[in-house]
C-alpha positions in Angstrom: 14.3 15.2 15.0 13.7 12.6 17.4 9.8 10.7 16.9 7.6 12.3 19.9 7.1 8.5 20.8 8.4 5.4 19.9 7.4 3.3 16.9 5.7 -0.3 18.1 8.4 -2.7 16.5 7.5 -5.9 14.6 10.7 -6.4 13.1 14.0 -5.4 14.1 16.3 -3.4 11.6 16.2 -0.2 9.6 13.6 -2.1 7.3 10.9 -2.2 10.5 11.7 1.0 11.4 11.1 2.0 8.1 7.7 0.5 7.5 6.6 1.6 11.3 7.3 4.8 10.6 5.6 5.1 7.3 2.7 3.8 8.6 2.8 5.4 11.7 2.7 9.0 9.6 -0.5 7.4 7.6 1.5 7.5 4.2 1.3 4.9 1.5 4.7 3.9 0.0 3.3 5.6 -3.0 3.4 8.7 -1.1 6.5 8.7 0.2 7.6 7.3 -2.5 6.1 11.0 -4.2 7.7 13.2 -1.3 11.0 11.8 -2.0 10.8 12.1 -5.7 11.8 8.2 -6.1 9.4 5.4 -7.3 7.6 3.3 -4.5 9.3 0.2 -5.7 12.0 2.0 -4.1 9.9 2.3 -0.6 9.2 -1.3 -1.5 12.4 -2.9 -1.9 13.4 -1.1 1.1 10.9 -2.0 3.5 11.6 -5.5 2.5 15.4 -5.3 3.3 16.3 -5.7 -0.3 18.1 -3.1 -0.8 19.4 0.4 1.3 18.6 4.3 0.1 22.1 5.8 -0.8 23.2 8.7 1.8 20.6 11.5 -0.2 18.1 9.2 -0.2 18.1 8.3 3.5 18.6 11.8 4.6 15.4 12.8 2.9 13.6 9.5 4.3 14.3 10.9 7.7 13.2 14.7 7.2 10.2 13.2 5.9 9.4 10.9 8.6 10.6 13.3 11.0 13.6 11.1 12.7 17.4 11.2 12.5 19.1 9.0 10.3 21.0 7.4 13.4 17.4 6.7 14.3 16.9 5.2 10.4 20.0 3.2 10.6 20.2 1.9 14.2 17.3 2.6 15.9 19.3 5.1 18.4 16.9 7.3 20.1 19.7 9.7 22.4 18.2 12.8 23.6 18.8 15.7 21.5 20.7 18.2 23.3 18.4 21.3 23.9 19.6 25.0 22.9 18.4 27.4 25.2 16.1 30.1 23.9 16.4 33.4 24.9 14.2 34.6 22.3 10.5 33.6 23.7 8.6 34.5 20.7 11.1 32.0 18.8 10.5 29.3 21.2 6.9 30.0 20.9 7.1 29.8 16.9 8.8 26.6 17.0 6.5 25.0 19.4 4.2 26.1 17.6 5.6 24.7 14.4 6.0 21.4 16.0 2.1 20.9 15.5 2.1 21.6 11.9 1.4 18.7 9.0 4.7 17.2 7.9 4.9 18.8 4.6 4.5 22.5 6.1 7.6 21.2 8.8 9.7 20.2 6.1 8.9 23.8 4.2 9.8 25.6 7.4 12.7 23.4 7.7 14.2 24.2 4.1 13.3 28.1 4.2 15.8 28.0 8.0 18.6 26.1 5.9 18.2 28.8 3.4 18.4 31.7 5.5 21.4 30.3 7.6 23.0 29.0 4.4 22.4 32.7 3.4 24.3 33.7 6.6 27.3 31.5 6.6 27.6 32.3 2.7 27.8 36.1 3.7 30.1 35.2 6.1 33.0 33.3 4.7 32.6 36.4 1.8 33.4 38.7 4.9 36.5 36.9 5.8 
């Protein structure tokens, strides 16, 4: 997911955009540091540019924060393309969803990968 609007930048680099971000969703690095299940010396280390999260770790950096991880890496911000919708209660739910705390977003999110994980599962067993 792309930010609704743009972090202010004081410092170029996945590092700034890090620490923007963070602060930007009102979260300590001890609670992200909790939501991603690492220590905040980890936040730490890399808000300061010391060191990089590993593929995992940056994926769940930018669920959390609600961003891609192109947006995490290099600050791209191209539009998502958008599906259309047939399904108007859907829509509704998912705008709807959109104003929800980021914890209940990234619930929602994991409970859709399970179901469609379900699906494709099912699927390839079809085949």
């Amino acid at each position: 997911m792309i930010p609704n609007q743009e972090p202010k930048m004081t410092e170029n680099g996945f590092a700034g955009r890090l620490r923007e971000l963070r602060k930007q969703s009102k979260l300590s690095q001890a609670d992200l540091a909790k939501i991603l299940g690492v220590h905040f010396i980890n936040i730490s280390r890399y808000e300061r540019g010391i060191s990089k999260p590993n593929s995992e770790a940056l994926k769940r950096l930018a669920e959390a924060l609600g961003v891609t991880t192109d947006y995490l890496i290099e600050g791209k911000t191209t539009e998502a393309a958008k599906a259309r919708l047939e399904d108007k209660e859907l829509l509704k739910m998912f705008v709807d969803i959109d104003n929800l705390p980021k914890e209940d977003k990234i619930f929602v999110k994991r409970v859709i990968d399970a179901i469609l994980t379900k699906e494709k599962i099912q699927e390839l067993a079809r085949k």
